[in-house]
Phi, psi and omega in degrees: 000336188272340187272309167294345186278338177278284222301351189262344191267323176315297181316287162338294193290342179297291175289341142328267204257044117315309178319281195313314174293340184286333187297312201303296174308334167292306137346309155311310189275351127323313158333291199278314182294344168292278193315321150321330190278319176287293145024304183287272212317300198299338182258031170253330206254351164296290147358292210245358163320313196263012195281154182249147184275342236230133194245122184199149168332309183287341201283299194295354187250330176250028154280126191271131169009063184324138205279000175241003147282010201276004172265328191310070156351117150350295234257329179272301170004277189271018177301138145346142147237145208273303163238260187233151183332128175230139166299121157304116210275038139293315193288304168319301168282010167240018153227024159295308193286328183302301173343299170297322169316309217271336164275003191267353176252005178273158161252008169183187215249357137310306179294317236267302178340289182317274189333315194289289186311301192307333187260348210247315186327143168281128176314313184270036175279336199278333190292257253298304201323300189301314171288326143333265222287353184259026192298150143230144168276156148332358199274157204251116181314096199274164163267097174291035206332145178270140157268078210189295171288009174273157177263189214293171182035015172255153168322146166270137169315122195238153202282148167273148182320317133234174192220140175197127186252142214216088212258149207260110185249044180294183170309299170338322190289342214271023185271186185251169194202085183071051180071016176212134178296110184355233167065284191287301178318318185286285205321318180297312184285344175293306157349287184278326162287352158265356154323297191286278200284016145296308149344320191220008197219142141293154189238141150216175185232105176249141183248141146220163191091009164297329179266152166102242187190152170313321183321135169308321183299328175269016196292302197262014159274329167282347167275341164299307183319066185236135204221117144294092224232023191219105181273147178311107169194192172340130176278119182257157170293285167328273176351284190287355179269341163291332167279331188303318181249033166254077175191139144218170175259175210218307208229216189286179180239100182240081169286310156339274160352279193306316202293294191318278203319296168308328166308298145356305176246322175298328198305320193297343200257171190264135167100180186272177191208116177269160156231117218254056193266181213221105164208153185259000204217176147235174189306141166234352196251007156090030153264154173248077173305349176270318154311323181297322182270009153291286217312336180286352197235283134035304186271293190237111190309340189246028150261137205229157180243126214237144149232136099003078190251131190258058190071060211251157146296177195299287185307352173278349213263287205300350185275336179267347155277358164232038165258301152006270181304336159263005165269351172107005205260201188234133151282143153218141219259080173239117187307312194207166228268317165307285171351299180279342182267337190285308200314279193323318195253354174242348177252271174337337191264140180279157215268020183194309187097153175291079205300335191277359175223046193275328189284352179293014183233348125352141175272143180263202186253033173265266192345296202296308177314311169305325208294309186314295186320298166306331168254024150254036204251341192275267192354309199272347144319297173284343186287294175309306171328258183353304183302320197292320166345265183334298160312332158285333165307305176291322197278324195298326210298309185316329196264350176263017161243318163285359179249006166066057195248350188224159177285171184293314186278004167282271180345298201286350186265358212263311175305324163295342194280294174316315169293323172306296218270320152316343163303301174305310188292341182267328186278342185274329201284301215273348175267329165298316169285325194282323169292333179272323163323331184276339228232338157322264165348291201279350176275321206297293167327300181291279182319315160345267185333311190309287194314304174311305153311335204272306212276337164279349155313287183320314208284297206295314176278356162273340171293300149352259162354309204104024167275161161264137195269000000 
């Protein structure tokens, strides 16, 4: 019996103090859960201490995130807005409860503003800016040929009636040539030379080596592979840089091939025809390119075949000086990427040109049109961004009014803020596009100028000369 009365009394103390720890953990945890609440409330307004409300270039590049944005995507950012912004109702509920906080711990209606940017900012102003300011245009560098540098008593070069270029696209090119890929390196200057010698001549553009692979297996689909891939005419721009970049290189040297191609299409045309090849190499495809370019010349006597060797060895070098020579044509020897643009704009290029149609090397007022567009594609980026901004900011203002967490003349003043600061953000979009417009212009103006020199230089040394202008 003495034994049940301790187990009954142990049990007693026992379930005693289960009691005490529950009063005690119950008692506690309004504590902890206050301190939690503060803890949230003091880091929205931690946050947001340091925001500057005032929308400028310096504001938006050191603005930091909202802290309920990190789902908010680049690409959902800058969507079109059709009419008007709509908030993600995901986002709307996970920043009602933030809301309240912010109004029961702010003290005026400047914190409740701060607070709003810290939790609502677009993540992406510093990436527009920076991409905005690092705008440069696009205009295509002309080529002034010096006739200064020919020497004394020789003829001005006269462009042939058509032309054709004949770009080397093997596996080879795709090798480097002064920390930059053949390739690329081929591609700019065949570009700008077909500028020039568009003025006064049809162009056309044949590739070979594009196809297959360097692979044995692929050997005789790359070696078949000789492509028009610029038909003879007119020169456009547009056109020939879109064909200069739908090729890359891949495969075999079938140079032969290609000469043979050019043959082909000169027997068809009235008048001489030069062909113009651009190669790193020699025949890999068991052709006799030195036969090809007698037979091209042959057929018509005053078509000359010119190459170009792009950082070739010795034995590619002596095969392409005597497909050169047999064609009636020149060799010329570039070493390096300078190499190849001095080659291209002072020996190939006619030393003077059609001077009347020298502003065509000028950006026109197409060109200039693109460009405005293109450095408006950021500006009008941050303008959308902003706007969208601005609406989840007005959207906060409606739910922190309607739930009477702010006064009527707060709600009215915080709404105004908001549509202001979209305002703001449309004067920045325009300052920025007006800056890149400037920045247009004036490289435009400076080629103007350039070109404009070039042609009363020109003007002067042919008066001299004795020509007639």
């Amino acid at each position: 019996m003495k034994r049940y009365g301790l187990w009954l009394l142990s049990a007693g103390l026992i379930l005693s103090a289960c009691s005490n720890d529950k009063e005690k953990t119950a008692a506690d945890s309004p504590v902890k859960e206050e301190q939690k609440k503060e803890e949230k409330q003091v880091s929205i307004l931690a946050e947001s201490k340091n925001i500057n409300l005032e929308v400028s270039e310096e504001t938006l590049l050191n603005l930091p995130p909202g802290t309920l944005m990190d789902n908010l995507t680049y690409e959902k950012d800058i969507e079109a807005i059709e009419v008007i912004p709509e908030t993600d109702p995901e986002l709307l509920r996970k920043m009602t409860p933030k809301l309240e906080e912010l109004t029961k711990e702010a003290k005026d209606t400047d914190s409740i503003k701060k607070g709003l940017v810290s939790l609502l900012a677009s993540p992406h102003y510093k990436d527009i800016i920076e991409k905005s300011n690092a705008y440069k245009p696009d205009f295509e560098e002309p080529y002034l040929p010096d006739p200064t540098k020919s020497e004394p008593g020789e003829e001005e070069k006269k462009a042939a009636e058509q032309a054709i270029i004949l770009l080397d696209a093997s596996s080879s090119m795709l090798l480097q040539a002064d920390g930059k890929v053949k390739m690329d390196i081929a591609k700019s200057a065949v570009k700008s030379f077909a500028q020039t010698i568009g003025q006064s001549s049809d162009v056309s553009l044949v590739v070979y080596g594009h196809k297959g692979s360097e692979a044995d297996a692929d050997k005789e689909i790359s070696c078949s592979g000789v492509e028009e891939v610029y038909p003879m005419s007119k020169y456009s721009k547009k056109e020939f840089h879109e064909a200069v970049d739908s090729f890359e290189s891949k495969g075999w040297t079938p140079l032969a091939g290609a000469i043979q191609k050019a043959a082909e299409m000169s027997s068809g045309y009235d008048g001489s025809t030069t062909i113009y090849i651009v190669s790193d190499g020699a025949e890999t495809c068991d052709g006799d390119p030195v036969k090809a370019s007698e037979n091209l010349v042959n057929n018509n006597s005053s078509n000359t075949v010119n190459i170009i060797g792009f950082d070739v060895d010795g034995k590619a070098e002596d095969q392409l000086k005597a497909v050169a020579e047999a064609g009636n044509g020149e060799y010329f020897k570039a070493d390096s990427p300078d190499d190849l643009k001095d080659t291209i704009q002072y020996e190939w290029l006619p030393s003077a040109g059609d001077l009347a149609w020298a502003f065509t090397m000028a950006p026109s007022p197409w060109e200039m049109m693109d460009e405005y567009k293109i450095g408006e594609v950021y500006p009008r980026q941050l303008f959308t961004v902003g706007r969208r901004e601005a609406h989840r900011i007005l959207d906060a203002v409606t739910i922190m009014g309607d739930k009477g967490w702010i006064t009527d003349e707060q709600r009215s003043e915080l709404r105004e803020w908001g549509y202001e600061r979209s305002g703001q953000m449309k004067d920045l979009y325009m300052k920025l596009h007006e800056k890149n417009r400037n920045t247009a212009e004036t490289e435009s103006d400076e080629i103007r100028q350039r070109v404009d020199e070039w042609v009363e230089k020109m003007k002067t040394l042919k008066k001299e000369r004795g020509d007639i202008w």
